[in-house]
C-alpha positions in Angstrom: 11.0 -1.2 19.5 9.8 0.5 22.8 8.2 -1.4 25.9 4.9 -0.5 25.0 4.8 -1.6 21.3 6.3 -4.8 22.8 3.6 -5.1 25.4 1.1 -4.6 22.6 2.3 -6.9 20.4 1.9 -10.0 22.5 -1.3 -8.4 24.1 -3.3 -7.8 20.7 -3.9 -11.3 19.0 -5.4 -12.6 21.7 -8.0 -9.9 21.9 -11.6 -10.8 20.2 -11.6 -7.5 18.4 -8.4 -8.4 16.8 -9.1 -9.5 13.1 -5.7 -11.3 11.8 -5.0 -14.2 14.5 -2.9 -16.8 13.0 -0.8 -14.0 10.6 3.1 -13.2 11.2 3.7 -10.1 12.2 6.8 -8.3 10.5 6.1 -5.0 12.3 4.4 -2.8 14.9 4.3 1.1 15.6 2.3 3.4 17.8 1.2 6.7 18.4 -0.5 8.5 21.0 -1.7 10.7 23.0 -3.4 11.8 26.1 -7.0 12.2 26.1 -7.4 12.7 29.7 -4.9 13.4 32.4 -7.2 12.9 35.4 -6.9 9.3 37.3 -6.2 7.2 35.5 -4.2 8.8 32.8 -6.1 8.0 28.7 -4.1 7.8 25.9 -5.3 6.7 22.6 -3.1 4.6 20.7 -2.8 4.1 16.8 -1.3 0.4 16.5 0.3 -0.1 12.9 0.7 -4.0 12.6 2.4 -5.0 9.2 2.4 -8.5 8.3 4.9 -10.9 6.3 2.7 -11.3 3.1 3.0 -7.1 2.6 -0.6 -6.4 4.2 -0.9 -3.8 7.3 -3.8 -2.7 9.2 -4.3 -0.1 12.1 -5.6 -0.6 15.2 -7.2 1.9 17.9 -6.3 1.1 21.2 -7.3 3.2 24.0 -4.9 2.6 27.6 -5.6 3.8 31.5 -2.6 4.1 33.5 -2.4 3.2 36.8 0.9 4.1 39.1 0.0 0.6 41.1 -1.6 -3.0 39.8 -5.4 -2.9 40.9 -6.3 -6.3 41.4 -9.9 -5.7 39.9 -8.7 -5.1 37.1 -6.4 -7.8 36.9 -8.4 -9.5 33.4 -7.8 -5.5 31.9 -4.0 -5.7 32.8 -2.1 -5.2 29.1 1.9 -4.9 31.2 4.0 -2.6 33.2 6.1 -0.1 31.6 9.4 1.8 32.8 8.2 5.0 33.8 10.9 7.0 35.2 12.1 5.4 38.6 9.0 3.5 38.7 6.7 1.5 36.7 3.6 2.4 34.8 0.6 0.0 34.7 -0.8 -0.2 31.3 -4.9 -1.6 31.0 -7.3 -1.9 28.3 -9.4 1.2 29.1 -12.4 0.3 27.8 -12.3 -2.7 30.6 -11.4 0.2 33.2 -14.8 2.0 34.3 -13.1 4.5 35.7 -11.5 5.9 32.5 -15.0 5.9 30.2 -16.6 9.2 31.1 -14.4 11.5 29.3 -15.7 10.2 25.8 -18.8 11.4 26.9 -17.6 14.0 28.5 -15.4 15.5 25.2 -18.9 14.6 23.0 -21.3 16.9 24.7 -18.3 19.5 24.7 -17.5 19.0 20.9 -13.8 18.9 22.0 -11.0 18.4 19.7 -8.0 16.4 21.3 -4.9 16.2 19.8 -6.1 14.6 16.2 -9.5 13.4 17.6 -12.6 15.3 16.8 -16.0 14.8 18.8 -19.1 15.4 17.0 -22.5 15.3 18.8 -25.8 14.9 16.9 -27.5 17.5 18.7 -30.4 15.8 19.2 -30.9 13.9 22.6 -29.7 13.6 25.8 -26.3 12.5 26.6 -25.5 11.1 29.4 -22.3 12.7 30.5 -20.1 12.0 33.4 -21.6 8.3 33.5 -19.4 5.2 33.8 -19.7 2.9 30.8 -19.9 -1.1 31.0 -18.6 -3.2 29.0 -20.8 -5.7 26.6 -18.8 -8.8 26.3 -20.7 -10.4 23.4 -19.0 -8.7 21.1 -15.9 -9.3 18.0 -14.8 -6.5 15.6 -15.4 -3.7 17.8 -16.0 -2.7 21.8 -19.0 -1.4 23.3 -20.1 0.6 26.7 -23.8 0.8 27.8 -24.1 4.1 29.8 -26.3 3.4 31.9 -30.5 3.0 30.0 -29.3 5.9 27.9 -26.7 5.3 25.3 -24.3 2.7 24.1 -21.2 3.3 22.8 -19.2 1.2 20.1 -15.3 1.6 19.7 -14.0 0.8 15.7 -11.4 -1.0 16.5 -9.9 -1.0 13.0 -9.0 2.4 11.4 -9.5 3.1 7.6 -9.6 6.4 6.0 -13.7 7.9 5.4 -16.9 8.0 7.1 -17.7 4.4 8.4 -21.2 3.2 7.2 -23.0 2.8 10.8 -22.5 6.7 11.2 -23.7 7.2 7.5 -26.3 5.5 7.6 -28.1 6.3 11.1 -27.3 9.9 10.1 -29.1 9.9 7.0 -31.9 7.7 8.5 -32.4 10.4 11.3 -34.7 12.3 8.4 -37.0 9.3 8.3 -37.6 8.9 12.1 -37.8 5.0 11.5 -39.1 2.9 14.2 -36.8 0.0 13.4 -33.3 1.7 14.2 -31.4 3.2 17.7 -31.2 7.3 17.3 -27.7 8.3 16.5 -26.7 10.6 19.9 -23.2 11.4 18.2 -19.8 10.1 16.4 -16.1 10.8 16.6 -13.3 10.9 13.8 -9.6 10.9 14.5 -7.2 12.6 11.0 -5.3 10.7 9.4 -1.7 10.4 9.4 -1.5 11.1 5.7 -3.0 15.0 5.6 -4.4 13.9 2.0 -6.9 11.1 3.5 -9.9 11.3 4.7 -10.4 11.2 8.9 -11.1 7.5 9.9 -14.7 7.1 12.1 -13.0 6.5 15.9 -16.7 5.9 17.3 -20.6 6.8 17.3 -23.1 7.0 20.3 -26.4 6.1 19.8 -29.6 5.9 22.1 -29.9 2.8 24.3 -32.2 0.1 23.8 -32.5 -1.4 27.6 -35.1 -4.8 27.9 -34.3 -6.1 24.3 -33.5 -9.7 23.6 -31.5 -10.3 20.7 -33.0 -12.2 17.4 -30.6 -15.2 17.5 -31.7 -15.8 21.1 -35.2 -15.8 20.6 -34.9 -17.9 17.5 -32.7 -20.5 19.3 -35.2 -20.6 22.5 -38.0 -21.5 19.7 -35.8 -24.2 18.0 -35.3 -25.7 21.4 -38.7 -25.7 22.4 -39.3 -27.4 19.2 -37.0 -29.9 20.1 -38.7 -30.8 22.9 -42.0 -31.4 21.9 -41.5 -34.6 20.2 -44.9 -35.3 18.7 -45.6 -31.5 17.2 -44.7 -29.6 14.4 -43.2 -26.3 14.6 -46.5 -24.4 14.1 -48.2 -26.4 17.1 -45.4 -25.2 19.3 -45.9 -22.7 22.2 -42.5 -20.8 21.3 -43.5 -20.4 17.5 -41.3 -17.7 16.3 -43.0 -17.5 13.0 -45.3 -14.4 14.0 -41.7 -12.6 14.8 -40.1 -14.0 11.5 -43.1 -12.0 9.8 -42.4 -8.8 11.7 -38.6 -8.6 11.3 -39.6 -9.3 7.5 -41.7 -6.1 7.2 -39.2 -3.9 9.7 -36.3 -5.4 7.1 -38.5 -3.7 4.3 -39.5 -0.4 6.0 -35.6 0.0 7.0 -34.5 -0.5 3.2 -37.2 1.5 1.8 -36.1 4.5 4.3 -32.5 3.7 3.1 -33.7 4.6 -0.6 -35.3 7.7 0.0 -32.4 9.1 1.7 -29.4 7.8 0.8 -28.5 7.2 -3.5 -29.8 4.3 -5.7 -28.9 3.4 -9.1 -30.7 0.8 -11.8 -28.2 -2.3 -11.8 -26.9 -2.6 -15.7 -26.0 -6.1 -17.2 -22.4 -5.7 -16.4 -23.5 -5.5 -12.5 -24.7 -8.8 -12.5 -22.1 -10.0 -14.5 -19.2 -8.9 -11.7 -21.6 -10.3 -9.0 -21.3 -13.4 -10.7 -17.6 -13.2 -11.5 -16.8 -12.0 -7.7 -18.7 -14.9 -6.4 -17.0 -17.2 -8.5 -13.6 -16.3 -7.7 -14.2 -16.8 -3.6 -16.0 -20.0 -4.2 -12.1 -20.6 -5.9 -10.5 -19.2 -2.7 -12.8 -21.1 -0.5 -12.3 -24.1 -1.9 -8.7 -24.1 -0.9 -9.4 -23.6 2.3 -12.5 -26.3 2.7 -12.0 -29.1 0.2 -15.2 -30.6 1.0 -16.7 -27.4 -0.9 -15.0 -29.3 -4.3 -18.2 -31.6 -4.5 -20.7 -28.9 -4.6 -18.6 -26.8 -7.0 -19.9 -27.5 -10.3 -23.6 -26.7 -8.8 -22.5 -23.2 -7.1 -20.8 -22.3 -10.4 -24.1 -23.0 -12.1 -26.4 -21.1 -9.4 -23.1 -17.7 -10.0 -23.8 -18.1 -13.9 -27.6 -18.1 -13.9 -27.1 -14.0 -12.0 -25.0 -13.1 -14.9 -27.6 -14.2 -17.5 -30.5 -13.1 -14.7 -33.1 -10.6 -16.1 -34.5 -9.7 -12.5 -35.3 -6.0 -11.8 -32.8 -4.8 -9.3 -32.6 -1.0 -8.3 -29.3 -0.9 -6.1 -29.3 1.2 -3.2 -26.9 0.7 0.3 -27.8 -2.2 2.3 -27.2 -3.3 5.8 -24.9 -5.5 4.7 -24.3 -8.6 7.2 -27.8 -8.8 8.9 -28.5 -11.7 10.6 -30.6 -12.6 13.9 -27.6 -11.3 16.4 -28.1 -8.2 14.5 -31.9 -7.4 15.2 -33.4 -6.6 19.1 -36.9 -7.4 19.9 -38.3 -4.4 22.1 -41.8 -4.5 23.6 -42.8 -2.2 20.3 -41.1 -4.5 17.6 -37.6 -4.7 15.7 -34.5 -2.5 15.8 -31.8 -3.4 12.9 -28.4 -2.8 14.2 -24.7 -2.1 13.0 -25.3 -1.0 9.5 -21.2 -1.0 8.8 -21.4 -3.9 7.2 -18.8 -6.6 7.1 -15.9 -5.6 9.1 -13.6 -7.8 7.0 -14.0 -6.2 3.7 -12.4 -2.8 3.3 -14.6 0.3 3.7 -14.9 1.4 0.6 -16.8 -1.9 -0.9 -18.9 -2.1 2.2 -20.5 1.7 0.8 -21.0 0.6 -2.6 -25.3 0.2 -4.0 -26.0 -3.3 -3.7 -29.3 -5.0 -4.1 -31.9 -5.2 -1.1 -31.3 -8.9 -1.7 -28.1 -9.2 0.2 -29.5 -8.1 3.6 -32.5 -11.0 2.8 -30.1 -13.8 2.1 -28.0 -12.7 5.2 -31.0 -13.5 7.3 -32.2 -16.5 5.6 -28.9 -18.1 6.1 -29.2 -16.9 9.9 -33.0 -18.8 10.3 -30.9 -22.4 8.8 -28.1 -21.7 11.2 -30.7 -21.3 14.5 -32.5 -24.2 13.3 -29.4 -26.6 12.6 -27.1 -25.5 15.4 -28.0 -28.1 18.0 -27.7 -30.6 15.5 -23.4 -30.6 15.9 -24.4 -32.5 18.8 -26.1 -35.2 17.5 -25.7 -35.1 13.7 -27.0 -38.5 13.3 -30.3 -37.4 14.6 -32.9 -37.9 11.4 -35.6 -37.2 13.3 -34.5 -33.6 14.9 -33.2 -33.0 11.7 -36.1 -33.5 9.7 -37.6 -31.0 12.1 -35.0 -28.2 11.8 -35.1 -28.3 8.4 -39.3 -27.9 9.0 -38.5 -25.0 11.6 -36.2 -23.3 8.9 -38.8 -23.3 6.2 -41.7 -21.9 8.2 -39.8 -19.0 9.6 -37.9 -18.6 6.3 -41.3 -18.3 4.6 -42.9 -16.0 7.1 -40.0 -13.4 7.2 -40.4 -13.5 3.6 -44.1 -12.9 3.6 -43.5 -10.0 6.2 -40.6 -8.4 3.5 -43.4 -9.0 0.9 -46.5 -7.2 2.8 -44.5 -4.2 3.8 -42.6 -3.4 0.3 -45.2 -4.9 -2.4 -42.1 -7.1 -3.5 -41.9 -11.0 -3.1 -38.2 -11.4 -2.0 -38.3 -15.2 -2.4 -39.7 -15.9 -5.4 -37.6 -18.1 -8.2 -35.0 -15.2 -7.9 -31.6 -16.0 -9.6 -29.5 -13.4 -7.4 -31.2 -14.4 -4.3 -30.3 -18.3 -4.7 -26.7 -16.6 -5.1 -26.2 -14.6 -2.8 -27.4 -17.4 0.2 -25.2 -19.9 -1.8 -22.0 -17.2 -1.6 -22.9 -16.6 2.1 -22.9 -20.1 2.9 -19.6 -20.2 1.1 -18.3 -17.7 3.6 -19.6 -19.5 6.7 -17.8 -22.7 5.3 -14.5 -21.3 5.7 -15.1 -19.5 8.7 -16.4 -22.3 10.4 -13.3 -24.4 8.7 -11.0 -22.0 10.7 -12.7 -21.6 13.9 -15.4 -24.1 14.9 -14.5 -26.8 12.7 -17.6 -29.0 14.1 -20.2 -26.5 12.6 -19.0 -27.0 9.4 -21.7 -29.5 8.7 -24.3 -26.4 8.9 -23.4 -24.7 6.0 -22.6 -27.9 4.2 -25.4 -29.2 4.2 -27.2 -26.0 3.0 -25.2 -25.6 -0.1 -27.0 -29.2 -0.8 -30.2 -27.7 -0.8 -29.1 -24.2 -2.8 -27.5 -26.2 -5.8 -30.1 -28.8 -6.2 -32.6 -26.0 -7.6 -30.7 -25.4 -10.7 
């Protein structure tokens, strides 16, 4: 194993971006190459990580190279490598502002490096020879903001095909949505394997500078509620129910665009049915992991079963796929929907698949329960602020819903079957992620499972 690949492998599972912490490594390989030779030297990397239970994933992982330890960038600093007579110094490069231009740079010139390929959109300004900064708020992938103008996000794990945030903004392009960020360009790297498809390295899209992000709007609201003691949620100056409405109808007119443009399909009766059986079988898997889950088995099982014998209407189509409040901006014009790949953890090809409109709805609904209930980990015993989070979850549930509804012609949150199921499977999901990384939030989605199963 070479000094780098060492390097790497203690360096990676402590990164945010890195999605198997806790699993035993059996093996690691890279590969590289230079994508720029000015200073600091680029190379890209293509980290193989194989695990002991058989499963292996790939990792990008740009490096600058420094021939001295620059104390600025001492957070960046991955390790030193033998480098002839002398050392190398190895950092992350998207940490290292000097080494972000030439992504731009190789995107306006629709280079080809090595196995990378740059593809520009061809449709706006790109601001080339710019420094990117670094957004720290992020997990699954890295982003730079050049500058006001564009913002670019790293895929930090490689699979073979088109990744759905490209796919999607592309096709929405025809549409000229108000609700989404223009797609400036995207960048694919070939596959190892000459018979697969390229993996998506990276997109560039258009900046959207003086946004606040949903789940901090939401939250401020929650916690003005909080402390108004003696007023309900619609007497409150930071009543968010207005924006709940909006980012309902800018949900619709984004899933509307999505039809036109991209396919749809009627779902059959054997749809539902493997909706149903899918969601059984993780409530199964969950429940391993969070045996408190065991007590509100019976009633989730009932809420899966009632989609398979469900007689709704549902003309599947693509989706966002994980929308939530953290993936919606409020500009001074209204809502942009962001990141339309979906959920990182599930393998490509299932995040492309037609899906009903329903998803993205649940997805947020769970995300108005978990603004409204996320102070309460502090004082859980609180029956009075809980009594009015639960009031503060209603209102801007039933207003986002209304908003959905005016802008599509379709009630969203009516007695619906598969929308009951999927908020009841996504709270399933939050249990065990809370169970494995914020144990004291647990109670959140707990406690909403109560609420889902008691309407059967």
């Amino acid at each position: 194993m070479s000094a780098l690949t060492d390097l790497l492998r203690e360096w990676m599972p402590h990164q945010r971006w890195f999605g198997s912490k806790g699993r035993e490594w059996s093996d690691v390989t890279e590969e590289g190459f230079l994508l720029d030779q000015a200073d600091p030297v680029l190379s890209v990397h293509r980290v193989r990580v194989s695990y002991t239970d058989g499963v292996s994933e790939t990792y990008l992982v740009p490096l600058s190279w420094r021939d001295h330890p620059v104390e600025e960038l001492n957070s960046a600093f991955i390790g030193a490598v033998p480098s002839g007579e002398r050392e190398s110094y190895a950092y992350d490069a998207m940490r290292d502002r000097d080494a972000t231009t030439p992504w731009l740079i190789h995107l306006v010139n629709a280079s080809t490096i090595g196995p990378m390929h740059f593809h520009p959109a061809g449709v706006a300004y790109i601001p080339e020879g710019v420094p990117g900064d670094i957004l720290s708020t992020e997990q699954s992938n890295t982003s730079l903001v050049y500058g006001q103008e564009a913002i670019f996000k790293l895929f930090r794990r490689l699979e073979p095909g088109l990744n759905p945030d490209v796919e999607v903004h592309d096709a929405l392009r025809k549409t000229q949505n108000p609700h989404i960020a223009s797609l400036l360009g995207h960048i694919e790297i070939d596959d190892p394997d000459p018979s697969a498809e390229p993996a998506t390295v990276a997109m560039l899209q258009t900046f959207v500078p003086n946004a606040s992000d949903g789940w901090r709007l939401a939250t401020a609201s929650v916690r003005d509620l909080y402390a108004e003691g003696d007023l309900h949620a619609d007497e409150v100056g930071g009543d968010f129910a207005a924006e709940s409405e909006r980012l309902g109808a800018a949900t619709a007119s984004v899933h509307a665009d999505m039809a036109k443009v991209l396919p749809t399909e009627p779902a059959d009766r054997s749809w539902f049915a493997t909706v149903a059986e899918q969601m059984t079988a993780r409530l199964d898997a969950a429940i391993a992991v969070v045996p408190q889950l065991a007590e509100h088995a019976d009633g989730l099982r009932a809420v899966y079963a009632a989609v398979a014998s469900a007689q709704e209407t549902v003309v599947r189509q693509r989706v966002h796929g994980d929308l939530h409040l953290g993936q919606v901006l409020r500009t001074a014009t209204g809502w942009i929907v962001l990141d339309f790949e979906g959920e990182p953890a599930r393998p490509l090809a299932d995040r492309r698949e037609l899906d009903s409109p329903m998803r993205d709805v649940a997805g947020m609904l769970r995300s108005f329960d978990y603004a409204a209930r996320h102070m309460l980990v502090e004082q859980p015993d609180d029956s009075q602020r809980a009594y009015r989070a639960q009031e503060w979850a209603e209102r801007n549930r039933s207003a986002f819903c209304a908003g959905y509804s005016a802008a599509s012609g379709l009630n969203p949150c009516g007695d619906s079957p598969l929308l009951r199921a999927f908020e009841a499977d996504k709270a399933v999901y939050e249990c065990v992620y809370e169970a494995r990384n914020r144990p004291h939030w647990l109670m959140i989605p707990l406690q909403s499972l109560s609420r889902l199963t008691a309407a059967v």
